[in-house]
C-alpha positions as CSV (number, residue, x, y, z in Angstrom):
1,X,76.8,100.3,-15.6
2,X,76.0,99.7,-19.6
3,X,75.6,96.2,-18.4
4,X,73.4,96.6,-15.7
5,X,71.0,99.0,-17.7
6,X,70.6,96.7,-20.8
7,X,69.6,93.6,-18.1
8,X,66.0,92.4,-19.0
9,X,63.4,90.5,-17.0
10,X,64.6,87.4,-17.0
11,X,68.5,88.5,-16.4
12,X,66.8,91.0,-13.3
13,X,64.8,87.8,-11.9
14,X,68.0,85.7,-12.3
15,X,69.9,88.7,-10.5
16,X,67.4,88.7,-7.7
17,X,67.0,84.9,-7.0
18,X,71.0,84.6,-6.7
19,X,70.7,87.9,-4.8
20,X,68.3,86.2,-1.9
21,X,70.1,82.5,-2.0
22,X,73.9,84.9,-0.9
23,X,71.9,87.2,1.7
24,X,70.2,84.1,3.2
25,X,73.7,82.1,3.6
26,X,75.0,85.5,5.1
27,X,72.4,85.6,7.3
28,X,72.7,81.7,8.4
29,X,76.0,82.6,9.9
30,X,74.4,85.7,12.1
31,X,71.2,83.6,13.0
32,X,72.0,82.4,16.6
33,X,73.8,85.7,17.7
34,X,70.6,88.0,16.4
35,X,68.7,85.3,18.0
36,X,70.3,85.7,21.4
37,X,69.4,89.4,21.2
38,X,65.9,89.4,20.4
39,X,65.6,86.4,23.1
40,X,67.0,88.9,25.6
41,X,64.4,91.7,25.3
42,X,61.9,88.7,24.8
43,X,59.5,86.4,26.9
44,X,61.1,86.3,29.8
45,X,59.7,82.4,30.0
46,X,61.0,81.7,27.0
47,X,64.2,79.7,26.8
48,X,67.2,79.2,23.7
49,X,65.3,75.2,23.9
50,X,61.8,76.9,22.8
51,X,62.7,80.0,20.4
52,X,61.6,79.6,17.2
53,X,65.5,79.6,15.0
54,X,64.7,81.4,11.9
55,X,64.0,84.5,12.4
56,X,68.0,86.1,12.8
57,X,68.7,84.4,9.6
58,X,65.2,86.4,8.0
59,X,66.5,89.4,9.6
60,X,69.7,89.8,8.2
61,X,68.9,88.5,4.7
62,X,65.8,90.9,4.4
63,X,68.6,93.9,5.4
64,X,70.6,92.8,2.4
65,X,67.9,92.5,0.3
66,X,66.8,95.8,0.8
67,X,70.4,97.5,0.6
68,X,71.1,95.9,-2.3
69,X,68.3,97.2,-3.9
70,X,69.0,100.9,-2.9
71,X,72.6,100.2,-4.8
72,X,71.0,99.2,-7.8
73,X,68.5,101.4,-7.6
74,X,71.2,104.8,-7.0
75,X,73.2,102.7,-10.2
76,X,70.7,103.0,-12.3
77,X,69.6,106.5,-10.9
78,X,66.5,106.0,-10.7
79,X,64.0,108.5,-8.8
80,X,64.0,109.6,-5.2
81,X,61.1,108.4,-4.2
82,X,61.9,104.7,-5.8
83,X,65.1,105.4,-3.3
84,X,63.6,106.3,-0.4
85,X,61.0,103.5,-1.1
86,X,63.2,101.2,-1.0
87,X,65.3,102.6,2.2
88,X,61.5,102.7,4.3
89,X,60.9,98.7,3.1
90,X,64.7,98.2,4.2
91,X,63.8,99.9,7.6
92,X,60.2,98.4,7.9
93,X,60.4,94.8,6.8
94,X,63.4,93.5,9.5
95,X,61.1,95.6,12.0
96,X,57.9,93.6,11.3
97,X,59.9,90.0,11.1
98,X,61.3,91.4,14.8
99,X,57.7,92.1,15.5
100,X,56.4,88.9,14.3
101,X,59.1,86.9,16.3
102,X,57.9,88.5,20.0
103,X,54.4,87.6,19.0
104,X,55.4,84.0,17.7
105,X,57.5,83.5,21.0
106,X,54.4,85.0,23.3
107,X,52.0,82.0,21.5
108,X,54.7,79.5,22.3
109,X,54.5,80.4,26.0
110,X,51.6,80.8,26.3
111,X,50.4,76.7,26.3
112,X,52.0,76.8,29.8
113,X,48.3,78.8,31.1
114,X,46.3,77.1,27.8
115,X,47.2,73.4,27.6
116,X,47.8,70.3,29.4
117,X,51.5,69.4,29.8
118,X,52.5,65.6,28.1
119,X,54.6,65.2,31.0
120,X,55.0,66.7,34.3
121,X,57.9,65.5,36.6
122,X,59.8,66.3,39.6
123,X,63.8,66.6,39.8
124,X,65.6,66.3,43.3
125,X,69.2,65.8,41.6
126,X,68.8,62.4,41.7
127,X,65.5,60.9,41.3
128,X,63.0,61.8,38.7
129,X,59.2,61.9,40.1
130,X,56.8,61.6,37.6
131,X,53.8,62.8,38.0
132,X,52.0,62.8,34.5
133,X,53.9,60.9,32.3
134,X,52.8,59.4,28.3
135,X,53.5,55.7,27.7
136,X,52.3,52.6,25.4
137,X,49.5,51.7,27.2
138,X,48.3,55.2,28.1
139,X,48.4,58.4,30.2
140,X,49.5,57.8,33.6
141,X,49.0,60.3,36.3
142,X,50.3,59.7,39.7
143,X,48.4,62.0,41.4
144,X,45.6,64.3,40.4
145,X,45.8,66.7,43.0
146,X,49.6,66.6,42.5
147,X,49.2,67.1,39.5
148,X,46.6,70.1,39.5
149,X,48.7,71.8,42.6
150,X,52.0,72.1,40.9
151,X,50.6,73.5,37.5
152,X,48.9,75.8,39.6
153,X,52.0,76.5,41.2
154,X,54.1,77.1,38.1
155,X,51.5,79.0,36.6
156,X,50.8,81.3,38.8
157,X,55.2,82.6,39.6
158,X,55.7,85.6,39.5
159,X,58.8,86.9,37.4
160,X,61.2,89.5,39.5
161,X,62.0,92.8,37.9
162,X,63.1,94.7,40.3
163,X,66.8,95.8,39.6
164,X,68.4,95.7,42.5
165,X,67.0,92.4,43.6
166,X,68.2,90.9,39.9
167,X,71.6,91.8,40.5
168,X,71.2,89.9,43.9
169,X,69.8,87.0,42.5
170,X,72.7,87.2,39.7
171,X,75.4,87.7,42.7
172,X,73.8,84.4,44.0
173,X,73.9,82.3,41.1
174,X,77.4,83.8,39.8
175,X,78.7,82.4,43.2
176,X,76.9,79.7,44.3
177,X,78.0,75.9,43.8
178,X,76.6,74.0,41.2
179,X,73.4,76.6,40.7
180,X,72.6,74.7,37.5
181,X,73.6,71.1,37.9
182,X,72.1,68.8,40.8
183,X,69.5,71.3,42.1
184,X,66.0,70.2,42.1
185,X,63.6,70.8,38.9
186,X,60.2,70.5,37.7
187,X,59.5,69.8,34.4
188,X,56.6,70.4,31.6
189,X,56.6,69.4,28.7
190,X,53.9,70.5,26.0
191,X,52.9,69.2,22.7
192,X,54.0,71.3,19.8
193,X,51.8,74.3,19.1
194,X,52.5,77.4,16.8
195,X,55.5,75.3,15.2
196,X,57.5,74.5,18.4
197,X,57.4,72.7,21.2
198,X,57.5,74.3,24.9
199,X,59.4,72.9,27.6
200,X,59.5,74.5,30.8
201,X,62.2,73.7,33.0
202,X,62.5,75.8,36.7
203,X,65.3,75.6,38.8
204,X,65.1,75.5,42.4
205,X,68.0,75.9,44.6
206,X,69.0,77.2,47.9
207,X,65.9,79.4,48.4
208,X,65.9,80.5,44.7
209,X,63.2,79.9,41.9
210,X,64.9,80.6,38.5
211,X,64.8,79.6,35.0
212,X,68.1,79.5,32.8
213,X,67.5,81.1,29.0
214,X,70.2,80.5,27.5
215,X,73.5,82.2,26.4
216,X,73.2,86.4,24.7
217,X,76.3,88.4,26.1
218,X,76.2,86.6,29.2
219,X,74.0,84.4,30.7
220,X,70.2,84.7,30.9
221,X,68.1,83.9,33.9
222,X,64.9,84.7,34.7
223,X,64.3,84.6,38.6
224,X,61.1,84.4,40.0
225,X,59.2,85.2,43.7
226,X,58.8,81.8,45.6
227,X,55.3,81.4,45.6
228,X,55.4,78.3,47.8
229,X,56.7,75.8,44.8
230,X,59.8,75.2,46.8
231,X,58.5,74.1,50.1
232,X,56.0,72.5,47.9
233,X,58.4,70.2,45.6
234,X,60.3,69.4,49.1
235,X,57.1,67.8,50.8
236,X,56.4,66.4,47.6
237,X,60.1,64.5,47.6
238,X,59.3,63.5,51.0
239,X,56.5,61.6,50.3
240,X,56.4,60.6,46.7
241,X,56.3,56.7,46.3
């Protein structure tokens, strides 16, 4: 305690620097399970490809921060209201980075509705269709109308929340064969905006629209209502050159 009293600036700037450098390592080892949480109560169009990978690692290492400075702060009895100070930043601080991630994943989304895909393909299992596709000597679009229906079509699916038809669609998927391999696909992918890049990737298989997030606790799908994208992509399959 005599020790930690007779610390000056420099040795308390020392003390803190080594103090963020430990709680940041800690918090590299809880970054993907945190992450898998917050991407569970997220975007529901967001995916574990698209989520911005920092933020578990900020989380935890800003909870350290700030409960280590409450011990120091109750070893050095210092004041209540320095305490409880530092309890409210300890509380606050993790909720704004939580904060701050939802909104940072809702900008990443959103270039699905605000920006033109790079590349825009379709996926029967075993042929890839492109539709808009970048290469050397250009753009090339096979199809404006194509190309204009099934953005329209993606962009305008409607995610299910109703409970009972979730479990349903889980049911499905838990039991079906092969509900993530060799189904057919559509593909978008963005440019990078807000930091990340955006790829969205719907499934579509045996009468179900769904798009696979990623691990949490168990596996996280978002299911949508078929607005007409399946009958859609299999005319499009049909007669695609």
């Amino acid at each position: 305690m005599k020790k930690l009293r007779s610390l000056n600036k420099k040795d308390w700037i020392i003390f803190w620097i080594f103090a963020a450098l430990i709680a940041n390592v800690i918090g590299n080892f809880f970054n993907h399970r945190i992450n898998d949480l917050l991407r569970k109560f997220g975007n529901p169009w967001l995916t574990n490809l698209n989520e911005p990978q920092s933020y578990g690692r900020l989380i935890t290492a800003s909870v350290l921060l700030a409960v280590t400075a409450v011990l120091v702060l109750f070893l050095l009895k210092k004041s209540l209201k320095a305490k409880i100070a530092a309890i409210f930043a300890g509380i606050l601080i993790p909720a704004a980075i939580v904060g701050i991630y939802f909104i940072h994943c809702n900008l990443i989304v959103s270039v699905l509705w605000n920006t033109e895909p790079q590349t825009v393909f379709v996926d029967d299992g075993d042929t890839c269709y492109y539709i808009k596709t970048n290469s050397p000597q250009g753009t090339k679009i096979s199809s404006k109308q194509s190309l204009s229906e099934i953005l329209e079509l993606c962009r305008t699916l409607t995610p299910i929340t109703d409970e009972v038809q979730i479990k349903k669609c889980m049911d499905w998927y838990e039991n079906a064969e092969e509900p993530f391999l060799h189904t057919d696909m559509v593909r978008l992918y963005f440019p990078e905006k807000y930091g990340h890049h955006y790829q969205f990737s719907l499934r579509l298989h045996e009468g179900y629209v769904y798009l696979w997030r990623g691990y949490s606790d168990t596996q996280e799908i978002t299911f949508f209502e078929d607005n007409g994208i399946t009958e859609w992509v299999a005319e499009y399959v049909k007669t695609a050159p």
